[in-house]
VOVEXMI-94741 format. One line per 4 residues: number of its first residue (from 1); their letters; for each residue y, x, z of N, C-alpha, C, O, CB. Coordinates in steps of 0.05 Angstrom, whole numbers, plus 32768, in hexadecimal, padded with zeros to 4 digits. Glycine has a CB too. Example, Ala and Ser with C-alpha at 12.3 -4.5 7.8 and 13.67 -1.06 7.14 Angstrom:
2
1 = as = 7F8E 8108 809C 7FA6 80F6 809C 7FBE 8108 809C 7FBE 811D 80A9 7FA7 80E2 80B5 | 7FD3 8101 808E 7FEB 8111 808F 8001 8102 809D 8017 810C 80A1 7FF4 811A 8072
***
This chain:
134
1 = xxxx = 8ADB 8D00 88C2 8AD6 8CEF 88AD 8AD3 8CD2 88B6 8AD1 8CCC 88CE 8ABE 8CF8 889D | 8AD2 8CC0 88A2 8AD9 8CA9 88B0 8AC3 8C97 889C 8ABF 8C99 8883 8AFE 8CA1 88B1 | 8AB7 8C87 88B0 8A9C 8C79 88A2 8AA9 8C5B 889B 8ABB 8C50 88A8 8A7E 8C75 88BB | 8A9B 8C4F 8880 8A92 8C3B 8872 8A88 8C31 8881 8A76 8C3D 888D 8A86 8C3C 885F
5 = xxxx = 8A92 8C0B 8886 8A7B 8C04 8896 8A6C 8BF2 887C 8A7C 8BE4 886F 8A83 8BF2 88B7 | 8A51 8BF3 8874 8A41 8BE5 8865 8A3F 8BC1 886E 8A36 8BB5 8881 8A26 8BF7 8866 | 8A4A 8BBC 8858 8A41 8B97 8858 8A32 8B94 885C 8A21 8BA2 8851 8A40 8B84 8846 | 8A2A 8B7E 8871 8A12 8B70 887C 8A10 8B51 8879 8A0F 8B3F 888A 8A11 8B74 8899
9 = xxxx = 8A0F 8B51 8852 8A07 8B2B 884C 89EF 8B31 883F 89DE 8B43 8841 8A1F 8B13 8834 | 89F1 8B20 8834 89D1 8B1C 8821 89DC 8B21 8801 89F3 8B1A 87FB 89BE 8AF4 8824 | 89CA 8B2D 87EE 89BF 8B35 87DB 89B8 8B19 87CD 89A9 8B09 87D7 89AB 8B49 87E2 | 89C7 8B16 87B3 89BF 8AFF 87A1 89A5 8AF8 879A 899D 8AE2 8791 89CA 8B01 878B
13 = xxxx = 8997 8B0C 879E 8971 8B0A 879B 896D 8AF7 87B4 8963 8AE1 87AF 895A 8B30 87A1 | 8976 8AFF 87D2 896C 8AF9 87E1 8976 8AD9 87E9 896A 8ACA 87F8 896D 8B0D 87F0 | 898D 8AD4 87DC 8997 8AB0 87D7 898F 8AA9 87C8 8993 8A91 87C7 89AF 8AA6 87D2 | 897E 8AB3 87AF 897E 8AA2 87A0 895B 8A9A 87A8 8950 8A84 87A9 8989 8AAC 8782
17 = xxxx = 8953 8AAE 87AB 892A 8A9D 87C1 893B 8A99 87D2 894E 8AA6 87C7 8903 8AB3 87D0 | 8942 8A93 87E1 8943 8A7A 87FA 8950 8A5B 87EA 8949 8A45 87F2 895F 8A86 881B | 8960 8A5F 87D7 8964 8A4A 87C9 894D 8A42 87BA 8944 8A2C 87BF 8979 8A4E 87BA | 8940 8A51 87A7 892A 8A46 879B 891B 8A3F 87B4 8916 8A27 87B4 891C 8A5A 8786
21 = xxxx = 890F 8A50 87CF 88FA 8A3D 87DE 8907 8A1D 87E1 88FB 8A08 87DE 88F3 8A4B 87FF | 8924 8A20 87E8 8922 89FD 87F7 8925 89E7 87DE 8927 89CF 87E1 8943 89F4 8812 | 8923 89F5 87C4 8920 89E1 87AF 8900 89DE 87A6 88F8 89D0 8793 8933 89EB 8794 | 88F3 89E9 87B3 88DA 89EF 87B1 88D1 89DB 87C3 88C1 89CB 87BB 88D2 8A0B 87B6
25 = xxxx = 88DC 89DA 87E3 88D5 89C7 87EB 88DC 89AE 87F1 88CF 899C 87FE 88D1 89CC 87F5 | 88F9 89AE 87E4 88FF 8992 87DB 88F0 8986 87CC 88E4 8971 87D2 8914 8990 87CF | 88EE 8991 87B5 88D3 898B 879D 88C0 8979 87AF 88BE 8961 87AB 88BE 89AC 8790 | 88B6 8982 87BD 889C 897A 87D5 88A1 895F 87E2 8893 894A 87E2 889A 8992 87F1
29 = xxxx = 88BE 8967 87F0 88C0 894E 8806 88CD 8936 87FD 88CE 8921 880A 88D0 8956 881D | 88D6 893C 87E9 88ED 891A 87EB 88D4 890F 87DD 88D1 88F9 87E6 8915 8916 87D4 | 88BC 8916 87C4 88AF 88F0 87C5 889B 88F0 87DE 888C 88DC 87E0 8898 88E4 87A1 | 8898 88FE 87EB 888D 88FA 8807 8898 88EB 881D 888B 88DD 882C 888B 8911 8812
33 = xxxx = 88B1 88EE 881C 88C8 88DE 8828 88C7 88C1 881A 88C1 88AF 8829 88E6 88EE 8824 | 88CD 88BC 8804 88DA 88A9 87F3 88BB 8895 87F8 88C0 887D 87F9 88E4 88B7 87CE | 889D 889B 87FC 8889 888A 880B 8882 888B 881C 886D 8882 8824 8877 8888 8806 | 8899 889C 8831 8891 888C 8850 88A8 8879 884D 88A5 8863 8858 8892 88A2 8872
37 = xxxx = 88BB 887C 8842 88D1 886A 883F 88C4 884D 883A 88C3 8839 8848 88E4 8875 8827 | 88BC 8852 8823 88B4 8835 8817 8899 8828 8832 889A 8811 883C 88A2 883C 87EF | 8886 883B 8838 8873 8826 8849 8880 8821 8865 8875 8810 8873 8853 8833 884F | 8898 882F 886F 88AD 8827 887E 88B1 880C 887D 88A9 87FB 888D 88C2 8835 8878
41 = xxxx = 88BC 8807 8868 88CA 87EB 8860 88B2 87D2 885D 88B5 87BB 8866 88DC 87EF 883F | 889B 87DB 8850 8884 87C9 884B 8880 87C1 886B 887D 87AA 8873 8866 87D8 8838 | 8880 87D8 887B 886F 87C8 889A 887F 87B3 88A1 8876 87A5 88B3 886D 87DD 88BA | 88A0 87AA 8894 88AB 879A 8898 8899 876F 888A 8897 8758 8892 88C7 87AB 888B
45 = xxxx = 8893 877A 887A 8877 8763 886C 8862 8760 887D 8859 874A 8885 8865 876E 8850 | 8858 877F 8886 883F 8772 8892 8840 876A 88AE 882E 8760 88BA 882A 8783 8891 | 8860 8772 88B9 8861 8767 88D3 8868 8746 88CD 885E 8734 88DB 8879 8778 88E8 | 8877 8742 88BA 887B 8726 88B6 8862 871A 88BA 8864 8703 88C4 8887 871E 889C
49 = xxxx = 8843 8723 88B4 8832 8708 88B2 8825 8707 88D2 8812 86F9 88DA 8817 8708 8895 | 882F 8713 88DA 8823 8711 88F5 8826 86F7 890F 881A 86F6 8924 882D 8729 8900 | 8836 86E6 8906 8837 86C9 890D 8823 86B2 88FA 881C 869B 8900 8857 86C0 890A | 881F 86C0 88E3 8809 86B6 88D0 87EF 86B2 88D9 87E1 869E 88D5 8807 86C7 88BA
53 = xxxx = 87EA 86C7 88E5 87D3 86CF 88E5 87C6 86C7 8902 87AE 86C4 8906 87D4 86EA 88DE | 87DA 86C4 8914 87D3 86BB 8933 87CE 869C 8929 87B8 8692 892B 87F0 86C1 8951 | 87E3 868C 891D 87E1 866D 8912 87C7 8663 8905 87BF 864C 8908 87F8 8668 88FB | 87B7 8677 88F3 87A0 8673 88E1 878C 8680 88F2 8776 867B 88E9 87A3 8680 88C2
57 = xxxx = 878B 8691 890A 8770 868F 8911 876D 867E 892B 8758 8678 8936 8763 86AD 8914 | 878C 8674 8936 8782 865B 8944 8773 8641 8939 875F 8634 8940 8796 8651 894F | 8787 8640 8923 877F 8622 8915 875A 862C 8908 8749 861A 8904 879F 8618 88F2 | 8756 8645 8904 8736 864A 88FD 8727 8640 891D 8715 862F 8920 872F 8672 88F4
61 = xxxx = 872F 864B 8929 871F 864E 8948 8724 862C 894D 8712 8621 8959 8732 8668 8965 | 8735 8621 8947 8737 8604 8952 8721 85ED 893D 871B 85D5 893E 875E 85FA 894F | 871A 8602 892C 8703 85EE 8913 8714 85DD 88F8 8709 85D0 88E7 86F0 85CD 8928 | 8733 85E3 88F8 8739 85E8 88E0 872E 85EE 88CE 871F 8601 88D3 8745 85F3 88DE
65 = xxxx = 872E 85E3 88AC 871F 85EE 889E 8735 8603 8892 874B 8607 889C 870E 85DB 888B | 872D 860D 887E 8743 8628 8873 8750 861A 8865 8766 8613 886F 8739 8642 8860 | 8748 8611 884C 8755 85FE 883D 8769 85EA 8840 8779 85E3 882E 8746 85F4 8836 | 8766 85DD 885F 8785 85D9 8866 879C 85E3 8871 87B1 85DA 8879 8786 85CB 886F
69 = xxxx = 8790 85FD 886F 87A8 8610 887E 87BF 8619 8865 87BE 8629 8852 8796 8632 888E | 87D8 8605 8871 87E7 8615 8855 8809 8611 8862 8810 85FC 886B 87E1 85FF 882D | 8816 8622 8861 8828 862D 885F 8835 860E 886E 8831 85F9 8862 882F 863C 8841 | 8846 860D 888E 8850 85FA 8898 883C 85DC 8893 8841 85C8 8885 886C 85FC 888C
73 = xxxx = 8825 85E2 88A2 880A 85CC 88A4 8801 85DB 88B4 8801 85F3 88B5 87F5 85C4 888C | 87F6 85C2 88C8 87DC 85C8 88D7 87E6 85E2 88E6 87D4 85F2 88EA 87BF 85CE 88C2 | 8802 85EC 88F2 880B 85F3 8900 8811 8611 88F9 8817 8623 8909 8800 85EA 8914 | 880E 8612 88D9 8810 8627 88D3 882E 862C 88CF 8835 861D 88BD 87FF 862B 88C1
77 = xxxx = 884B 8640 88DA 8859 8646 88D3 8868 8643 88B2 885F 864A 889C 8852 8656 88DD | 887A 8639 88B6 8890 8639 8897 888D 8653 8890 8881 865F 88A1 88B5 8633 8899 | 8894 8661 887B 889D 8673 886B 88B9 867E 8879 88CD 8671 887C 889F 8665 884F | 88B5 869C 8882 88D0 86A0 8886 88E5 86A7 8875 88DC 86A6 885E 88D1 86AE 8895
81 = xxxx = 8900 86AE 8875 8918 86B5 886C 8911 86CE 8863 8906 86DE 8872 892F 86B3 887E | 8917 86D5 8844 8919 86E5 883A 8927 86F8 8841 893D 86EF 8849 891B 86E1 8829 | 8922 871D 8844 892F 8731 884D 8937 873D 8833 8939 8733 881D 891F 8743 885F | 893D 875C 883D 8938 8773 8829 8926 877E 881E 8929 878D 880A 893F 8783 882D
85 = xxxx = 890F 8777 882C 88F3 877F 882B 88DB 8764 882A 88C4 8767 8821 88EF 8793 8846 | 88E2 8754 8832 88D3 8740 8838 88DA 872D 881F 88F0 8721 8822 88D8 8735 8854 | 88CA 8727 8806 88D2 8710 87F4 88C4 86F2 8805 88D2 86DE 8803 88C4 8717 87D1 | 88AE 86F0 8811 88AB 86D1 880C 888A 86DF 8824 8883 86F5 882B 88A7 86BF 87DD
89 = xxxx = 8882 86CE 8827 8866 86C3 883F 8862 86A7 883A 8872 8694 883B 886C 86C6 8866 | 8842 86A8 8833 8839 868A 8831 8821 8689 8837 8816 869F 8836 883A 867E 8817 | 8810 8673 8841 87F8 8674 884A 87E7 865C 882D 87EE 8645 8828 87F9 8669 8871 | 87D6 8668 8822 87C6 8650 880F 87AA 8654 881A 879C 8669 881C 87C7 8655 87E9
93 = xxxx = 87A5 863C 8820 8786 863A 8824 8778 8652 8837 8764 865E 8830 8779 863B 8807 | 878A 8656 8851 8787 866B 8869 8785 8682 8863 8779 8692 8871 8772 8669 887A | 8795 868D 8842 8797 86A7 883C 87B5 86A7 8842 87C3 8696 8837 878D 86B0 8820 | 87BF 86B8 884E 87D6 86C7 884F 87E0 86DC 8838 87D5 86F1 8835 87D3 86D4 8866
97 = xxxx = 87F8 86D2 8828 8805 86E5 8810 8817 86E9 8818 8822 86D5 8820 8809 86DD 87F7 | 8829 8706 881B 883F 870E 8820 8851 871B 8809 8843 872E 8802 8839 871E 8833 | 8861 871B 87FD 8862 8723 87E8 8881 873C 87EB 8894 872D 87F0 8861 8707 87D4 | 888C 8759 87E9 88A4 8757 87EA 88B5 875B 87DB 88B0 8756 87C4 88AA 875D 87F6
101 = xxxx = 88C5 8762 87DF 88DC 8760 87C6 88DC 8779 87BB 88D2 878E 87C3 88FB 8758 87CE | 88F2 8772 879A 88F6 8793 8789 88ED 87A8 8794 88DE 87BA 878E 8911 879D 8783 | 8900 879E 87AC 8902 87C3 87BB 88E8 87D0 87C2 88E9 87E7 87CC 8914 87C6 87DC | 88CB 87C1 87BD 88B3 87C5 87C1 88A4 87C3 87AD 888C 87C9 87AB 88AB 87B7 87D0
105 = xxxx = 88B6 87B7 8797 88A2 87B9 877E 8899 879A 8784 8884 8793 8779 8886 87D5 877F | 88A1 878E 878F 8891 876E 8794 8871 877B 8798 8861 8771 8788 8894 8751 8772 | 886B 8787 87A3 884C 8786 87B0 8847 8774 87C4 8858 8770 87D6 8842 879F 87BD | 8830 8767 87C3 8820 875C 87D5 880F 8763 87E6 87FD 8773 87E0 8818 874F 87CE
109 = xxxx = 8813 8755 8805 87FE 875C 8812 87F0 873D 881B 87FD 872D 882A 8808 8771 882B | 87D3 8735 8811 87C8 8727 8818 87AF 872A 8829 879B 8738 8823 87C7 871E 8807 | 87B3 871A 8841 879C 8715 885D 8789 86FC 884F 8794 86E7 8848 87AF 8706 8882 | 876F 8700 884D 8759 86EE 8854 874C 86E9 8868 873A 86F8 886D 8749 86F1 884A
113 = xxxx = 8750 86CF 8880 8739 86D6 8897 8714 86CE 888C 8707 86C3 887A 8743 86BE 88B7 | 8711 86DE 88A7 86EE 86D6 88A7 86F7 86B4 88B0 870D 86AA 88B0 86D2 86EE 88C6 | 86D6 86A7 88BA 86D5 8686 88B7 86E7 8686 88CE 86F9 8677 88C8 86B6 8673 88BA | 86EA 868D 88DF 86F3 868C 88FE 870B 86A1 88FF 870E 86A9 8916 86D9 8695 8917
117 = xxxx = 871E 86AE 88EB 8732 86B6 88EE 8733 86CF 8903 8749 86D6 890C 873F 86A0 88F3 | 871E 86DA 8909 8717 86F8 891C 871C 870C 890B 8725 8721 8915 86F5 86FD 8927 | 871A 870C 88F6 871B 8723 88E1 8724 871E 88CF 871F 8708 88C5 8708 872E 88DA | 8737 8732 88C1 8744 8729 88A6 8743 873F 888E 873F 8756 8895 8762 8722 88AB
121 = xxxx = 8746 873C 887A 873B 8742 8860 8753 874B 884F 875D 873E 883C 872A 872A 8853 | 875A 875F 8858 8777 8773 8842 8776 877C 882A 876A 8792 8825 8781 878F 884C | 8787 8767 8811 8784 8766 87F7 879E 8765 87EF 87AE 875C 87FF 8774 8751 87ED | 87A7 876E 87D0 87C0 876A 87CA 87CF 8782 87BD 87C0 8795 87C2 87CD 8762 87E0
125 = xxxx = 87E3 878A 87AF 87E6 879D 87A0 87EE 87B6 87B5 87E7 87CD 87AE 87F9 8795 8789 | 87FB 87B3 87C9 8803 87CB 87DC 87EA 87D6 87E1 87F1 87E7 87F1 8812 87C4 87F7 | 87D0 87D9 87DF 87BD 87E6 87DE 87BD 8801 87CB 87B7 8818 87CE 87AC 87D6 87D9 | 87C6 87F2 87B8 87C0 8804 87A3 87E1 8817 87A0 87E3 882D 8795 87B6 87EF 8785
129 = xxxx = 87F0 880C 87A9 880A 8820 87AB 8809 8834 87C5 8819 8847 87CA 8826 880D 87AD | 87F8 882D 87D2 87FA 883B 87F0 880A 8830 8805 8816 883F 8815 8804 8857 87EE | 880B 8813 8804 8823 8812 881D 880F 8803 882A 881C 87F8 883C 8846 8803 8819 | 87FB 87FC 882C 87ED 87F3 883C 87CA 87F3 883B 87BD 87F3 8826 87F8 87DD 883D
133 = xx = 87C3 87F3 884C 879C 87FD 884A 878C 87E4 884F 8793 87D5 8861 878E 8817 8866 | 877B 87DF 8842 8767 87CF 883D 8752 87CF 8861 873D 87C2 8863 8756 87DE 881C
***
């Protein structure tokens, strides 16, 4: 007599849970993804103020008052060139405002220093979206 050899695939039960799991964990990962994405792009803002911020706690440490610290004065850096991520950087009165574009929702990240520019004070709407911590 002569043997049947029995198929060895999978059973439509058994494709259709492995399909439902990875839609299950798609579900999960892409807006998990979609905000590291976005605070990805924001560290592009907050690295921008980092020439800001060396400029305003010299000019603090040198006895600058705050109030004249503003945006290309008193040795504070121009405003750089707008990116994809980066709308605009300005310094008013030795606060640092970063602001970026659509693709961020235009959130802000604003630096306050202490009197002497040693410590600074993280304010601004990316707090409250999560792309950046206080």
């Amino acid at each position: 007599m002569r043997r049947i050899a029995l198929s060895a695939g999978f059973s439509l039960i058994e494709l259709m849970i492995v399909v439902s799991i990875i839609g299950i964990l798609a579900v999960i990962a892409i807006p998990s993804y979609q905000h590291y994405t976005q605070k990805a792009r924001f560290a592009e803002v907050i690295s921008g103020t980092q020439p800001f911020k060396l400029a305003i706690s010299l000019a603090l440490q040198q006895g600058t008052e705050a109030a004249e610290l503003n945006t290309g004065k008193n040795g504070i850096p121009s405003g750089p060139k707008s990116t994809k991520n980066l709308a605009s950087i300005k310094v008013e009165n030795g606060s640092i405002i970063a602001t970026a574009t659509e693709r961020l929702d235009n959130a802000t990240y604003i630096l306050k220093p202490n009197a002497d520019g040693s410590t600074w004070t993280v304010g601004g709407s990316c707090i409250k979206t999560g792309l950046c911590h206080a």
